[in-house]
C-alpha positions as CSV (number, residue, x, y, z in Angstrom):
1,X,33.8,-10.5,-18.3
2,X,30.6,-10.8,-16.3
3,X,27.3,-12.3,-17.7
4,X,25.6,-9.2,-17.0
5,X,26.5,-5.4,-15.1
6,X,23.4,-6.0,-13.1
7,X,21.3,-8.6,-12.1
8,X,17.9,-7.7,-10.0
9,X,16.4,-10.5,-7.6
10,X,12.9,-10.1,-7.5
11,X,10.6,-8.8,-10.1
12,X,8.0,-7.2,-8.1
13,X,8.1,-2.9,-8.4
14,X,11.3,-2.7,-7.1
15,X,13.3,-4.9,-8.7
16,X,11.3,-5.0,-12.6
17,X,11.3,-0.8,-12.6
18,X,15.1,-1.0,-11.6
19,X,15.9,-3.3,-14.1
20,X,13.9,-1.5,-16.7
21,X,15.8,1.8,-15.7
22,X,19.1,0.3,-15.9
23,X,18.6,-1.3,-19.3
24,X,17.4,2.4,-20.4
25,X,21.1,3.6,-18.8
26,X,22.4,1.2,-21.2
27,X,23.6,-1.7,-18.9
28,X,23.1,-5.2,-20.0
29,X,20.5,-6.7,-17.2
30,X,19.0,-9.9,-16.1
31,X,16.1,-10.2,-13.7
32,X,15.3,-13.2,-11.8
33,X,12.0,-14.4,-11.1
34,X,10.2,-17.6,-9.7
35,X,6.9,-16.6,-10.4
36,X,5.2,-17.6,-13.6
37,X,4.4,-14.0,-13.8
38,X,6.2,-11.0,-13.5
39,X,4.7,-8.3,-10.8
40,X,5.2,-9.8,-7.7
41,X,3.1,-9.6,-4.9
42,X,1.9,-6.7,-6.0
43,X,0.0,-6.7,-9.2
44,X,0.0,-10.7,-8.6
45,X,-1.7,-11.3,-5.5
46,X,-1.7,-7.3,-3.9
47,X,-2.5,-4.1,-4.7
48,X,-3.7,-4.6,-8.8
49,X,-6.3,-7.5,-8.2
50,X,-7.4,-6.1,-5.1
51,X,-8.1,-2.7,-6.9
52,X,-10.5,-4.3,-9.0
53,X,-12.6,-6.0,-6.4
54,X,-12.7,-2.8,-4.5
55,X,-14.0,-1.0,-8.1
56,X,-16.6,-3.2,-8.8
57,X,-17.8,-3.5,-5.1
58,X,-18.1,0.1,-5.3
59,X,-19.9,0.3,-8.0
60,X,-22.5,-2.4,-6.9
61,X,-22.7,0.1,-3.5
62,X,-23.7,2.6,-5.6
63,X,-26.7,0.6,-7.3
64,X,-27.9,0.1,-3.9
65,X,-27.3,3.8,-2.6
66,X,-27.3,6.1,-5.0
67,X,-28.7,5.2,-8.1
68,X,-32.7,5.8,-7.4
69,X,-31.6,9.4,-6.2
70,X,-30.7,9.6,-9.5
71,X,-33.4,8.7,-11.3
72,X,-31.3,5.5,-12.3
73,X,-34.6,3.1,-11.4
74,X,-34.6,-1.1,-11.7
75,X,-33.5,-4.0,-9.7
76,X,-29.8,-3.7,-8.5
77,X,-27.4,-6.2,-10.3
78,X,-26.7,-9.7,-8.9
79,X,-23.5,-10.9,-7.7
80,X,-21.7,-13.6,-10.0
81,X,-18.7,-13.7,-7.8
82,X,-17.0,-16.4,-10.5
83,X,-17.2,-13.6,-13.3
84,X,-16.1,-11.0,-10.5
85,X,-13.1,-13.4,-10.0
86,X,-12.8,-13.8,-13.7
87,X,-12.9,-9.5,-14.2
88,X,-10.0,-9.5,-11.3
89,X,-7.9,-11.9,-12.8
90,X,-8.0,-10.4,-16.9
91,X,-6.6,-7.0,-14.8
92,X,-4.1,-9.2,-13.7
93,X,-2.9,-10.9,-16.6
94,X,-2.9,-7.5,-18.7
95,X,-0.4,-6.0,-16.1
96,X,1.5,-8.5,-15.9
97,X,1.8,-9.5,-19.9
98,X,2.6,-5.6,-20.3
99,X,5.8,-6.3,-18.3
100,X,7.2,-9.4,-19.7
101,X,6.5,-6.4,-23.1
102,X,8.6,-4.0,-21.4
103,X,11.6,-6.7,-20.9
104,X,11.4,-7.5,-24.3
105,X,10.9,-4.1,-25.7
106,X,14.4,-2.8,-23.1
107,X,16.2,-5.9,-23.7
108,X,15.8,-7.0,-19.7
109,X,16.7,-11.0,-20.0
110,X,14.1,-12.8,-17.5
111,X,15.4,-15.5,-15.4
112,X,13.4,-17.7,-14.6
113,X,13.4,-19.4,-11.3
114,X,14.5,-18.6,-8.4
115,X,17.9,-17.3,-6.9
116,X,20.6,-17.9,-4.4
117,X,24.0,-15.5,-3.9
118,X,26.5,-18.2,-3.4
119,X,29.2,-15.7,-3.7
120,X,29.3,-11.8,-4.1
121,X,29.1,-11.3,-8.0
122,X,27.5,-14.8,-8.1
123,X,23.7,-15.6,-8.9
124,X,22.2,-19.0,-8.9
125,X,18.7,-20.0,-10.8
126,X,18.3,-23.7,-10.9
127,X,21.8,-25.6,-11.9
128,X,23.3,-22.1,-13.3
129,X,25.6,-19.6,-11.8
130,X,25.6,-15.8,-13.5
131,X,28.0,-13.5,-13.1
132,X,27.5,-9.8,-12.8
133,X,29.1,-6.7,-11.6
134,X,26.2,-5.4,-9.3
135,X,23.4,-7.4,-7.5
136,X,20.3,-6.1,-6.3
137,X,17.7,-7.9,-4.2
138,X,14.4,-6.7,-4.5
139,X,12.5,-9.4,-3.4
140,X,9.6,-7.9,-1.6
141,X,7.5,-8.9,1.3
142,X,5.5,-11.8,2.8
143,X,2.4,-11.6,5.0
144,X,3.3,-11.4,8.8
145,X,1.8,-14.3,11.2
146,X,0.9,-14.7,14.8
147,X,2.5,-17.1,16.9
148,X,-0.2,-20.1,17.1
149,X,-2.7,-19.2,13.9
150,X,-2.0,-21.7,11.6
151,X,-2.8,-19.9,8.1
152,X,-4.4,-22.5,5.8
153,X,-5.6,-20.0,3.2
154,X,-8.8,-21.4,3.1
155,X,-10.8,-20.6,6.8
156,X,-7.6,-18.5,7.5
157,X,-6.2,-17.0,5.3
158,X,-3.7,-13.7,4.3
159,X,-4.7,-11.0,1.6
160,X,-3.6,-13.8,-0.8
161,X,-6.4,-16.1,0.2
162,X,-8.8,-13.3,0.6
163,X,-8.8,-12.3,-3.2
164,X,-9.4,-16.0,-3.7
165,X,-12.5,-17.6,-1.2
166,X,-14.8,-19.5,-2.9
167,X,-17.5,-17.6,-2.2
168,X,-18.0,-14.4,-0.6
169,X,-18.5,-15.7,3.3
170,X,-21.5,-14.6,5.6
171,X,-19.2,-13.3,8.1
172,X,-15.2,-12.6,8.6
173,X,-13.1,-11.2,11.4
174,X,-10.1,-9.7,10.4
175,X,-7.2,-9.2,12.4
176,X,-5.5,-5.7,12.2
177,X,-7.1,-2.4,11.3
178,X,-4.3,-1.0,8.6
179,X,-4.5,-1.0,5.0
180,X,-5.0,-4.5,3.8
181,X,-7.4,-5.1,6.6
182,X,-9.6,-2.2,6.1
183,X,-9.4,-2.9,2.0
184,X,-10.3,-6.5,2.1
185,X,-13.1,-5.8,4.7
186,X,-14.2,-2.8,2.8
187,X,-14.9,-5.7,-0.2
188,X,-16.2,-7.6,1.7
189,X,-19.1,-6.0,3.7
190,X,-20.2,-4.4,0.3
191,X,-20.9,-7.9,-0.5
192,X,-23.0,-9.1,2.2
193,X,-20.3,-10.1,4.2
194,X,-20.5,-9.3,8.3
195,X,-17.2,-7.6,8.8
196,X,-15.5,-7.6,12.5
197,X,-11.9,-5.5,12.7
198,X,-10.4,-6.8,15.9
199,X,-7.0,-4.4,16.6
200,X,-4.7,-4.0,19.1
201,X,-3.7,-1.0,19.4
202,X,-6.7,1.7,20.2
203,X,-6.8,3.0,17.0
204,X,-7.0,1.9,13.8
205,X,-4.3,2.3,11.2
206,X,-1.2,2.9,13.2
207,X,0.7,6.2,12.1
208,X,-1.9,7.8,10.2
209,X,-3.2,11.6,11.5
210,X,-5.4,10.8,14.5
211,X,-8.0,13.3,13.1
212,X,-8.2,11.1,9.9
213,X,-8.2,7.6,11.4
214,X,-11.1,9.0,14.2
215,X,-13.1,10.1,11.1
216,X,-12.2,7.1,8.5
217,X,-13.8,4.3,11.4
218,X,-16.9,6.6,11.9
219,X,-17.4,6.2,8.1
220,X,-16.5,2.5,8.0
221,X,-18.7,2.2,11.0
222,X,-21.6,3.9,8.7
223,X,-20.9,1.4,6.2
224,X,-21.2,-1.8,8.1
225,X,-17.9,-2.7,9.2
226,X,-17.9,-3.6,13.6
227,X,-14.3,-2.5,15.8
228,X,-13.0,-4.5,18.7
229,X,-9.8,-2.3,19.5
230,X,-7.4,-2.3,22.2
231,X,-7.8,-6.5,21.9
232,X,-4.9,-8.5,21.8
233,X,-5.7,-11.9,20.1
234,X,-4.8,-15.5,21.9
235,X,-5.6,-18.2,19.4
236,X,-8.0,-19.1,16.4
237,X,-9.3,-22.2,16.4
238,X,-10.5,-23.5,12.9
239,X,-14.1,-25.5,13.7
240,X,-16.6,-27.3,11.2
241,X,-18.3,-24.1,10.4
242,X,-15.0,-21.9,10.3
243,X,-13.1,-20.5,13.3
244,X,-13.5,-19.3,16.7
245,X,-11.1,-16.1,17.4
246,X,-9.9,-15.4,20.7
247,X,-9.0,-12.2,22.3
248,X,-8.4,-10.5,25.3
249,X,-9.0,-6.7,26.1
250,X,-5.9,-4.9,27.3
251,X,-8.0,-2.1,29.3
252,X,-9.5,-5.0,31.9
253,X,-8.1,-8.8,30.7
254,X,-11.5,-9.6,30.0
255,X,-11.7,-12.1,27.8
256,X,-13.8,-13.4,24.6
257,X,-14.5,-15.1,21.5
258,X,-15.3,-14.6,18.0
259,X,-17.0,-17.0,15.4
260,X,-16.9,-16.6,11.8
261,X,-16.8,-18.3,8.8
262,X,-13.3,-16.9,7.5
263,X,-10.7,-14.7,9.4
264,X,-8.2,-12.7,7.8
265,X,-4.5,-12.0,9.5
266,X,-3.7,-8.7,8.3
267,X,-0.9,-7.9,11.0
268,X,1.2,-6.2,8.4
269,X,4.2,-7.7,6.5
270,X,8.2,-8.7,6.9
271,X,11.0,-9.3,4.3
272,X,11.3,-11.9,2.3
273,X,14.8,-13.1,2.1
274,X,14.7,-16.8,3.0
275,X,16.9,-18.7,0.7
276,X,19.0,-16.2,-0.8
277,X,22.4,-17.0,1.2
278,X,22.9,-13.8,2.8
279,X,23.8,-15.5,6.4
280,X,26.4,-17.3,4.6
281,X,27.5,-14.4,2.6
282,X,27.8,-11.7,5.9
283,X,25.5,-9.5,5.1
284,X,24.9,-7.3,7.7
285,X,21.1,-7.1,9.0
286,X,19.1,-4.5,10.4
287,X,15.5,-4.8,12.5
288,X,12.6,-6.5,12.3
289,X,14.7,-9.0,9.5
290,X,15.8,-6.1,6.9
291,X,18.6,-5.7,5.4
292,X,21.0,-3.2,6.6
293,X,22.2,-0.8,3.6
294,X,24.2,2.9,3.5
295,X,22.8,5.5,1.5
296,X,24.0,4.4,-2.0
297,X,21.6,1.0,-1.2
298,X,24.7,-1.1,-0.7
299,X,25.1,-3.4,1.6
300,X,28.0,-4.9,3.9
301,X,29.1,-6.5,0.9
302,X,30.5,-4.5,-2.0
303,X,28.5,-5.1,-5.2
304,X,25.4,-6.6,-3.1
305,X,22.5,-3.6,-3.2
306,X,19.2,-4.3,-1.7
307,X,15.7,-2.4,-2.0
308,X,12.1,-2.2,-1.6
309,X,10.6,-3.9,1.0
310,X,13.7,-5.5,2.0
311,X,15.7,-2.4,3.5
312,X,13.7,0.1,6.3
313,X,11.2,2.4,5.2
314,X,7.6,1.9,4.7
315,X,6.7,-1.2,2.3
316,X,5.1,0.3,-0.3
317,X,5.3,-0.4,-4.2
318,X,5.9,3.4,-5.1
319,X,8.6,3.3,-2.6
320,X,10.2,0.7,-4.2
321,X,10.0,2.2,-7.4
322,X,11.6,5.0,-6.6
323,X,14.8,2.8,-5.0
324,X,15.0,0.4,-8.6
325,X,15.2,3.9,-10.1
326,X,17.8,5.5,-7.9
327,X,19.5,2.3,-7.6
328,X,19.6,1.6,-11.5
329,X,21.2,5.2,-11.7
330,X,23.9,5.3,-9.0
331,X,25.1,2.0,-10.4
332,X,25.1,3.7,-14.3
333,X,27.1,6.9,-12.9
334,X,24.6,8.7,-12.4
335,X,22.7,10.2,-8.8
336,X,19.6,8.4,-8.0
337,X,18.0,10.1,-4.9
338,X,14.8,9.3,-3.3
339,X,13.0,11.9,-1.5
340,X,11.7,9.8,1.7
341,X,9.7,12.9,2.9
342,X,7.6,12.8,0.4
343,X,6.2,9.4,0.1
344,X,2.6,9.6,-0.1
345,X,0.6,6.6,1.6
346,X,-3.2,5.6,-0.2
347,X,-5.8,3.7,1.4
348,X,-8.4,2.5,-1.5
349,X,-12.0,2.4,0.2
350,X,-14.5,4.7,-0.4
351,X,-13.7,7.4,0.7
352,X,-10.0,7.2,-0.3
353,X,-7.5,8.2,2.7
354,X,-4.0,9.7,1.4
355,X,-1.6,11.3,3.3
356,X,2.1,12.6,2.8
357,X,4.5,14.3,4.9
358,X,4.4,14.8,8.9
359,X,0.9,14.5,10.9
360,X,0.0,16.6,14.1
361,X,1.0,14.0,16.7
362,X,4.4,14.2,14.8
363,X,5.0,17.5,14.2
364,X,4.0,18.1,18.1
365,X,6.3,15.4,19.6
366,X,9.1,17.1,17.1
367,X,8.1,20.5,19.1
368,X,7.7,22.3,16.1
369,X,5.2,25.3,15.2
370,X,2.7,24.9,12.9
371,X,-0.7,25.9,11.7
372,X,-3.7,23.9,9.8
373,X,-5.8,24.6,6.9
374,X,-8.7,22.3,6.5
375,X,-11.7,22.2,4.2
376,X,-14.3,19.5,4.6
377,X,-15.9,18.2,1.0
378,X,-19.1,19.3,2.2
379,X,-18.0,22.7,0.7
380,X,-17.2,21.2,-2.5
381,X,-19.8,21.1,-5.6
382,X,-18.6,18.3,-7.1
383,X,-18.2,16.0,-4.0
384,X,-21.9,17.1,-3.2
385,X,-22.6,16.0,-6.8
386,X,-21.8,12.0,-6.5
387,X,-22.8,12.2,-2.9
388,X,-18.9,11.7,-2.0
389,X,-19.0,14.6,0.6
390,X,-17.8,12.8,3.3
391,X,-14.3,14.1,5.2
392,X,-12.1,16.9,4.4
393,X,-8.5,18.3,3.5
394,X,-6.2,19.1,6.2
395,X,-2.7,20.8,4.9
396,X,-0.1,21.3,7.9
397,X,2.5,24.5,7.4
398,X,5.2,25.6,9.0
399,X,3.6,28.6,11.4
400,X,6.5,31.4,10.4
401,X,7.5,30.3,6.6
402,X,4.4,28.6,5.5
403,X,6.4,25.7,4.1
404,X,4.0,22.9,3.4
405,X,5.1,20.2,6.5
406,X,2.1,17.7,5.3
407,X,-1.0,16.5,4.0
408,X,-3.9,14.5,5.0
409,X,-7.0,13.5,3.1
410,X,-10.0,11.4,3.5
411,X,-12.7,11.4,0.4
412,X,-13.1,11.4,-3.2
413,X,-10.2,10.7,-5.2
414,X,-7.7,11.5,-2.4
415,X,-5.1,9.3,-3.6
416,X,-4.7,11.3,-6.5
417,X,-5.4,14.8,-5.0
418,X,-2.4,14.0,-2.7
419,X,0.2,14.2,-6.0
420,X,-0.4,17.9,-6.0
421,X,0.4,18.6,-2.7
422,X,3.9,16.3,-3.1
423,X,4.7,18.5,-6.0
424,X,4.6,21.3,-4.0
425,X,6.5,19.7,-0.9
426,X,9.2,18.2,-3.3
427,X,9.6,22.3,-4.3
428,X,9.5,23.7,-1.2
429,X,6.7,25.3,-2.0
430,X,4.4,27.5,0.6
431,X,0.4,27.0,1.5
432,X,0.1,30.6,-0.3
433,X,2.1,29.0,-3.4
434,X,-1.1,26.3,-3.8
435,X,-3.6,28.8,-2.4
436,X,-2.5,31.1,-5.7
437,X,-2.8,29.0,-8.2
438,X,-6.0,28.4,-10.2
439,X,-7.6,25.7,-9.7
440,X,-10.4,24.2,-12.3
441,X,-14.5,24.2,-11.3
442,X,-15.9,22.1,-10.6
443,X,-13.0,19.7,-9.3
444,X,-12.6,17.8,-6.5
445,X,-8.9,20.1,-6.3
446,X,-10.3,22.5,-5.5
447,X,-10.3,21.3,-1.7
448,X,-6.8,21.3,-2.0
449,X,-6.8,25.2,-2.7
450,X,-9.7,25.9,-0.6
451,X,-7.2,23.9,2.4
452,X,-4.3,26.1,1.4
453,X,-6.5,29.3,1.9
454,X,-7.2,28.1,5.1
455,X,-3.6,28.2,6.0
456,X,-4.2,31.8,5.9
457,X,-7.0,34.4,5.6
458,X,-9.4,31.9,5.1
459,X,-11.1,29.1,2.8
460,X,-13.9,30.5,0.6
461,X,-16.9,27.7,0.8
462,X,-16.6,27.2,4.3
């Protein structure tokens, strides 16, 4: 008999939803973790505590903006960034402490430490070997490097050192213009903060609909933040009064330097796997350091399932959610599916950008025919109202069924108006389907609707 019928690696989104879901299925479960936390990266050192410094930089923008138009009068508040810390780290701990709950509470035994697979069916944590039936490694991410920056996480640092400077800094480069990047910097330059994005590519964040991403850096732009794209970075050099970055143009070689007191290297993120075995073991690999799975989650090894940011896809937490889910219920009998079409994507700064589904460039390269509905917030009451009227909804259907192909928003609340729009892809459902139903006023959803009746006789308010 085997310890356990499944023990998770990893106890980040992935790996503590799947355990949870499997203890539901009634299987006896174990999940390993080194951390003195449960979370992971992500409500550890990601996207929870970097939430909370993007709400309360937003709301001291506000004071600044907004309020006097108002009629909200007095001196804006002062900056305590060690109480701003403190805030950030209490939204932590009350995550976190709610998931060592939810072990208890589904009888999910924590092991503490962490693992190595010296066998298939075989789990090491300190000096003991576990047995179970199934494995599954869910052990996330770590922050990609360049070749030659030395991160220190104190002049350079990843998103981990950036939730944690000592002071908010009088100027920062960041390197790389996607999410984390544009998040961090968004806390940043609300705080005083001189923001420069330096990118390679000549856009910034890579993939998104290029109508969105030429919009979201006019508004960034508006709000302080200063783009170097098309720049390929050589070297940062850390210097008494923080470091000198590098780069070189890719449209002439020219050449040229940055100074500032802290850089940020937010050139995305690769598996984290080191130390588990799996060279020794055979497991087969896929790119870019993933592990290669079929469509069960299994790997080359029978019994040895991986998810989350280890496998392909993108590295999100939902995402990986989703997989402990399906994963927990293939292994109970059962048939766990994950919809990869319909995986939103949220970017947190004011305005939100959320997008689900194919964009234009795609759905062009795939030759297919398709028409657009867009309505910009400036045509919506309640947007106007908080002076969040900034962007637009842009809903791509299919140009002879009017299947709903994708999504893309930038403005208020878009990472929540995007859920209503997977609802309706995860249906099937047509452009007409959202442009018929009711939709309360005054909401923000009702740029959704006014989107879909763009798709075809036209939006109202525009």
């Amino acid at each position: 008999m085997a310890d356990f019928d499944t023990i998770f690696i990893g106890a980040g989104p992935g790996g503590y939803v799947g355990a949870i879901r499997a203890a539901q299925l009634g299987q006896k479960v174990a999940c390993v973790e080194g951390r003195e936390t449960l979370g992971g990266t992500c409500l550890n050192v990601g996207c929870i505590p970097s939430k909370a410094l993007l709400h309360a930089t937003h709301l001291l923008h506000e004071t600044h903006e907004n309020f006097e138009k108002m009629g909200l009068m007095g001196a804006a508040p002062k900056v305590d960034w060690v109480k701003m810390q403190a805030y950030k780290a209490d939204v932590v701990a009350g995550n976190t402490k709610g998931i060592e709950f939810l072990f208890k509470k589904n009888k999910v035994t924590w092991l503490k430490g962490w693992a190595t697979i010296p066998a298939p069916g075989q789990v090491k944590v300190g000096d003991e070997i576990h047995t179970a039936r199934n494995i599954v490694i869910a052990t996330g991410s770590e922050p990609s490097t360049l070749p030659g920056v030395e991160i220190d996480e104190q002049t350079v640092v990843t998103s981990t050192g950036a939730l944690t400077l000592a002071q908010p800094p009088k100027s920062m480069v960041v390197i790389g213009a996607g999410v984390i990047g544009l998040e961090m910097g968004s806390v940043y330059a609300r705080l005083g903060t001189e923001v420069t994005v330096v990118e390679y590519l000549d856009a910034i964040t890579p993939g998104m609909d290029a109508e969105v991403a030429k919009t979201f850096q006019r508004i960034l732009a508006k709000q302080g933040l200063k783009f170097i794209l098309g720049a390929a970075v050589q070297s940062v050099t850390k210097s008494k009064k923080g470091a000198t970055v590098s780069y070189k143009l890719k449209k002439n070689d020219s050449e040229a330097t940055l100074e500032a007191e802290i850089v940020l290297v937010a050139t995305g993120r690769k598996p984290y796997t080191a130390g588990l075995g799996l060279e020794a073991l055979g497991v087969e690999m896929g790119p870019r350091g993933t592990i290669k799975t079929d469509a069960h989650f299994q790997t080359s090894i029978p019994g040895l399932y991986a998810i989350g940011d280890t496998i392909a896809g993108p590295m999100l937490a939902h995402k990986a959610e989703d997989e402990g889910m399906a994963v927990a219920e293939i292994l109970a009998g059962k048939h766990g599916h994950v919809n990869y079409g319909v995986i939103p994507g949220v970017i947190y700064t004011t305005p939100e950008v959320a997008n689900v589904g194919k964009t234009e460039e795609q759905l062009k390269e795939d030759g297919r025919a398709y028409k657009v509905g867009k309505f910009p917030f400036m045509g919506n009451a309640r947007a106007k109202a908080v002076f969040q009227a900034e962007g637009f909804v842009k809903i791509l259907a299919d140009a002879t069924t009017d299947r709903i192909l994708g999504a893309h928003i930038i403005g208020p609340a878009a990472g929540d108006l995007i859920h209503e729009i997977c609802v309706a892809m995860e249906f099937g459902a047509s452009a007409q389907d959202l442009a018929l139903t009711c939709h309360a006023h005054p909401t923000w959803s009702e740029a959704v609707r006014e989107a879909a009746l763009a798709c075809g006789d036209g939006a109202i308010h525009a």
